[in-house]
C-alpha positions in Angstrom: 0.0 0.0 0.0 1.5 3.4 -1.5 0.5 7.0 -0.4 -1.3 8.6 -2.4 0.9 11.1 -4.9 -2.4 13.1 -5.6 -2.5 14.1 -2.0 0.8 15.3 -0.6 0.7 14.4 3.2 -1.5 12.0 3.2 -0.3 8.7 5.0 -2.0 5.2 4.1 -5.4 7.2 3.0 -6.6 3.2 3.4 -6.1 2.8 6.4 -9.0 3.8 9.7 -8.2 5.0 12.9 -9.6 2.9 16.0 -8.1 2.5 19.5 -10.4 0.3 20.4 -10.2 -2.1 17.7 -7.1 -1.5 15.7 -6.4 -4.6 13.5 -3.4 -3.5 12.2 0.2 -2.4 14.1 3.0 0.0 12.6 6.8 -0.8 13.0 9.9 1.1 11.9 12.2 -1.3 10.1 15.6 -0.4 8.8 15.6 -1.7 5.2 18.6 -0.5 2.5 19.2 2.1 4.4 16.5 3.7 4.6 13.8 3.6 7.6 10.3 2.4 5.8 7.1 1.7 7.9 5.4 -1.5 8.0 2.2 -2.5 8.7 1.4 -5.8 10.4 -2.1 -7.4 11.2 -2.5 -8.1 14.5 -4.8 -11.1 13.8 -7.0 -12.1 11.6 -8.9 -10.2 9.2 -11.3 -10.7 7.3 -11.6 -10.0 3.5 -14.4 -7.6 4.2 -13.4 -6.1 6.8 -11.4 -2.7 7.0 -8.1 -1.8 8.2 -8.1 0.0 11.2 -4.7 0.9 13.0 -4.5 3.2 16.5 -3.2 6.9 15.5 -1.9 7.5 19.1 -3.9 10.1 20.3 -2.0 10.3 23.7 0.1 13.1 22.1 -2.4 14.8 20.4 -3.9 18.1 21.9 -7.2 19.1 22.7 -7.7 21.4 20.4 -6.8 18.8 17.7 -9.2 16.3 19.8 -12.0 18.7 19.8 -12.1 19.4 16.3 -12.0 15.7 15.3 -14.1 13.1 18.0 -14.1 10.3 16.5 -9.6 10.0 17.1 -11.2 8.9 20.8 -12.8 6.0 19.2 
């Protein structure tokens, strides 16, 4: 899964946010010397079902909480 190129600064467009029932983890690897980001399921999922990976709203500020609820979910 690529970024999208149409949309400068948007990271895995695919992928939901849920702290509650992320399916999908994020590691930093070191690969030909470059760092690259890979994600991982966390268990099964089904063919259906949508990704959903935990954004880490523990350094996120309230403002930025306020504006956008659903990052609690």
């Amino acid at each position: 899964m690529d970024p999208n190129p149409d949309r400068p600064g948007v990271f895995c467009p695919l992928i939901n946010h849920s702290s509650r029932r992320a399916n999908v983890g994020m590691f930093a690897v070191f690969y030909r010397g470059e760092i690259r980001i890979l994600f991982l399921a966390t268990r099964e999922i089904a063919a259906d079902e949508e990704l959903r990976f935990d954004y880490g709203t523990e350094l996120m500020d309230d403002w930025i909480l306020g504006r956008f609820p659903w990052l609690r979910e």
